[in-house]
Steps between C-alpha positions, in 0.01 A plus 500: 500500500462556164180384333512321190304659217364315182457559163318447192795323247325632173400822602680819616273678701142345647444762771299836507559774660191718701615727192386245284179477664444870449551516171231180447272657698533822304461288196895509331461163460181446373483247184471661193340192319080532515387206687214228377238543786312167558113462299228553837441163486823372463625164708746303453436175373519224802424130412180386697643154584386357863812533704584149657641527897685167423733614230749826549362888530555823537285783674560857431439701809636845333792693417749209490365286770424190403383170694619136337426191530694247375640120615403526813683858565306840542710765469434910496675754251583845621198477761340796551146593715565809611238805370804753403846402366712795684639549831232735566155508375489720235187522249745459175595095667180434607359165364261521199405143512427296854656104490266240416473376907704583806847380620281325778318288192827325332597147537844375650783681338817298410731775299459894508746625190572818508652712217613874673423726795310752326186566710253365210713170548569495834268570761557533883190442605434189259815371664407519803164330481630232262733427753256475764266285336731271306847506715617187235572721223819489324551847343730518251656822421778740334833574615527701787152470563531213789539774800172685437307157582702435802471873636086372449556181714484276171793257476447237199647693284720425178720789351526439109761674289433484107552100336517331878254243590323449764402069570266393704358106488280535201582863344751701410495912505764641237525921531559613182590871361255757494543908388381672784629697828415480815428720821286593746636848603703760356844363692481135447458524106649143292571353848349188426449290185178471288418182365299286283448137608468124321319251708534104396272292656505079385248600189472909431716792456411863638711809397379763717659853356442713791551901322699551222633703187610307183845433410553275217755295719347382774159332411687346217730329701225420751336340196845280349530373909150358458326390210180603612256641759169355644401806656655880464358758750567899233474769574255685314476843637630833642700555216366876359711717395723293342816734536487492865367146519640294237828397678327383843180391376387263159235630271256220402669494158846442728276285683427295187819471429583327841279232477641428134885510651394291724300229297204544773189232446298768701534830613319689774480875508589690838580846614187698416142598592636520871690797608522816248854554483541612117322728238313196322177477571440196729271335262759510204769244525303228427374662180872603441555122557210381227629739226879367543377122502332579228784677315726172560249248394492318826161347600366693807410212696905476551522827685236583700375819738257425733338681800601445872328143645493321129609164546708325197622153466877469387 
């Protein structure tokens, strides 16, 4: 049978070869643009504000794991535990920053979204012990992505192509374009989708972005279907050097962008300080992410980076 293969609508090529990866690593694409490196003491500013349990919130627990709380429904973005984000342990995946507490530690979980099957998205092992403890879950994924759950004994699962929705009692799921690729091995490259997700709940709206470029189609029409967004979970990170990066993965100032296309009320950074998987240093993006906030005149307090087990009200 022939296997369907997707594709990125406003870009021609998103994959790289191992010949690209050669040439990074021998530094053909390095940027040629001297980057700003963050003061010693540098941190971005976070609003000290006593986080109430009774009104919505987000945790970050790293890379773009994130725990939420809103409703009534806790949900899980892109969950990820596991110490190295590769098939094999190798020291260039390892983990740079532990989670805040242990899969053992959450509360009930209600909704797992999940955006791709790359392994810094998609973990086996976090599968399989979210499963265990919390059998209830209704994981919502990409296209094509249903069979890897059920090979892994987990059956509540709802495929999501981009613009369908997904509705349950009291929220809706809408999966919504992203510029990515997807692929766990060499053979089974743009097999499934890659997705970003809107979740609708009686009073809040989450867009959860899951890994991305920047067109300027998509987000923009993401924006004109909704007015506005309670929540948006950016990327911030892996993004160095831009030639190789730039159409798979936002820049902050991309980043920036986002959260103006699509009129967000508050933005949380995501997809840094965890795994090293780009020539940035790890502390830079949210630096990156002050100077471009600054640039556009937007209070910081709107978009905000903040380290692994911060809680936020939303």
């Amino acid at each position: 049978m022939t296997k369907r293969i997707f594709s990125n609508p406003h870009l021609e090529n998103s994959r790289r070869s191992i010949w690209d990866i050669i040439l990074w690593k021998l530094g053909f694409y390095n940027d040629p643009v001297f980057r700003i490196p963050p003061p010693a003491d540098f941190m971005y500013p976070i609003p000290q504000t006593p986080v109430d349990p009774s009104l919505p919130w987000a945790c970050w627990i790293g890379h773009s794991t994130f725990l939420i709380e809103v409703d009534g429904i806790t949900l899980l973005t892109d969950p990820v535990w596991d110490s190295y984000c590769s098939p094999i342990p190798l020291p260039a995946f390892k983990r740079r920053t532990d989670p805040p507490f242990s899969l053992a530690d959450l509360p009930k979980i209600d909704l797992i979204l999940i955006s791709h099957n790359h392994y810094d998205h998609l973990d086996v092992k976090t599968v399989a012990e979210l499963h265990a403890f919390h059998p209830q879950i209704e994981w919502i994924v990409p296209t094509g992505l249903a069979d890897w759950f059920r090979k892994r004994g987990v059956t509540r699962i709802r495929e999501l192509h981009w613009w369908e929705t997904n509705r349950e009692g009291h929220f809706t799921v809408t999966a919504v374009p992203a510029q990515h690729f997807s692929g766990r091995t060499p053979w089974d490259q743009n097999q499934t989708l890659w997705n970003g997700y809107v979740l609708e709940t009686k009073s809040k709206r989450l867009y959860f972005i899951g890994d991305t470029g920047y067109n300027p189609i998509d987000f923009k029409a993401i924006g004109a279907q909704w007015p506005y967004m309670d929540l948006s979970l950016i990327p911030i990170g892996a993004y160095a050097p831009r030639r190789l990066m730039k159409p798979v993965h936002v820049s902050p100032c991309e980043s920036v962008q986002i959260h103006q296309d699509v009129n967000s009320r508050l933005s949380l950074g995501m997809h840094w300080k965890t795994f090293a998987l780009s020539d940035e240093p790890i502390d830079q993006p949210p630096y990156d992410l002050y100077l471009a906030m600054q640039e556009k005149q937007i209070p910081l307090e709107r978009f905000l980076a903040i380290e692994p087990g911060t809680y936020i009200n939303w």
